[in-house]
C-alpha positions in Angstrom: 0.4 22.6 16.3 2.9 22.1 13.2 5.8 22.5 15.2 4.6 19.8 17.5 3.7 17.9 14.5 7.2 18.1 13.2 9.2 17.7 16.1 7.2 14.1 16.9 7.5 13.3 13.0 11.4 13.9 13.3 12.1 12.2 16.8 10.2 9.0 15.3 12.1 9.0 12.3 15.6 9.1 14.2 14.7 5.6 15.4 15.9 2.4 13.7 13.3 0.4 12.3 14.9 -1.5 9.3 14.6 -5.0 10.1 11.8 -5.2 12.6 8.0 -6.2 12.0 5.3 -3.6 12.9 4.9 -4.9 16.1 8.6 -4.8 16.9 8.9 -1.8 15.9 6.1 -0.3 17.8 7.7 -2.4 20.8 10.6 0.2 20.4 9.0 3.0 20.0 6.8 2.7 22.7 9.7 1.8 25.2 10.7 5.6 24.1 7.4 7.0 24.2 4.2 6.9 26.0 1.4 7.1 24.0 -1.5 10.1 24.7 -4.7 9.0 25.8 -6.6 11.2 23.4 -7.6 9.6 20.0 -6.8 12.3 18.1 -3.2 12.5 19.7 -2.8 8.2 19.3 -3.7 9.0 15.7 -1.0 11.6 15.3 2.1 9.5 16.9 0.9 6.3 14.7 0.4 8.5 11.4 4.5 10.0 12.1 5.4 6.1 13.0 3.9 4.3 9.9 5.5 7.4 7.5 8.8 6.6 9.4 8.6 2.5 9.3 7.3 2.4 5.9 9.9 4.4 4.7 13.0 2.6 6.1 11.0 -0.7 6.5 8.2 -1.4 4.1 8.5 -5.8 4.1 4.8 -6.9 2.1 2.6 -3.6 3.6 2.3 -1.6 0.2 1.7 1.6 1.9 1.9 4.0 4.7 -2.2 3.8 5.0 -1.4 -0.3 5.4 1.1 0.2 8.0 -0.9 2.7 9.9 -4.1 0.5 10.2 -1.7 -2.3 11.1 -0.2 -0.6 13.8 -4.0 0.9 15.0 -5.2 -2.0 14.7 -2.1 -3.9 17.0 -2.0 -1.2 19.4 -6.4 -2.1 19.8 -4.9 -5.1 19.9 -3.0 -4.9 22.6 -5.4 -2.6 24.7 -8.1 -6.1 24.3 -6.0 -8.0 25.8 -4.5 -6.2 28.6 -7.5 -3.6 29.6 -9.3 -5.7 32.7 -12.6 -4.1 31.5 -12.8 -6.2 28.2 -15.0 -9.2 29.1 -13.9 -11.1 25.9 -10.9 -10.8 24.4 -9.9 -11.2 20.2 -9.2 -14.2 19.1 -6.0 -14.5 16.6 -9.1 -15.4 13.7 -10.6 -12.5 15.0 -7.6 -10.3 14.7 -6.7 -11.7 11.0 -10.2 -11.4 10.2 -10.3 -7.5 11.0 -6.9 -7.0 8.8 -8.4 -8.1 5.6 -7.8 -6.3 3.0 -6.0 -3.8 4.7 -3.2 -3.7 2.3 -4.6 -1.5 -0.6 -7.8 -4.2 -1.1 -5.3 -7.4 -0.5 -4.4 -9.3 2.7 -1.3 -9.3 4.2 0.8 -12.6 4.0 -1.6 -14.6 7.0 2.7 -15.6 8.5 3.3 -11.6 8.5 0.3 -11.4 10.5 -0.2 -14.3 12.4 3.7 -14.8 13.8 
């Protein structure tokens, strides 16, 4: 729904997320907000956050397309390591590994991601 759509788009765009790395700034938002359990809904919140952090935060990721597969890709992150269902768990190499390229055919700086 486009109004849903815009009220989420505005609410995540009213928080403050000059300064902060991706994760940090996911960090805040999710102390806000819960995220959905439906793809297509996770998808959604972390396509209004990335147009909201990139714009008032962009540090090396070129583009909102780089910062929303950064902050999929930290949010499947997180869900690895603290789902008890996931036998093994990502390794930081594997975590760089799967974030190459990510930023418009480049990598990230490996201290941006790896810190």
């Amino acid at each position: 729904d486009d109004l849903a759509q815009a009220a989420l788009g505005a609410y995540v765009a009213s928080l403050d997320f000059r300064g902060l790395r991706v994760d940090e700034a996911l960090r805040r938002l999710l102390a806000r907000f819960q995220l959905p359990g439906e793809a297509q809904k996770i998808e959604r919140v972390l396509e209004a956050f990335a147009h909201a952090y990139h714009s008032q935060e962009p540090g090396p990721l070129p583009s909102r397309d780089t910062a929303f597969i950064l902050s999929y890709s930290v949010i499947m992150l997180n869900t690895d390591l603290h789902n008890p269902n996931v036998r093994h768990r990502m390794s930081k190499e594997a975590f760089l590994r799967n974030n190459r390229g990510i930023a418009e055919g480049e990598d990230l700086p490996a201290d941006y991601l790896g810190s």
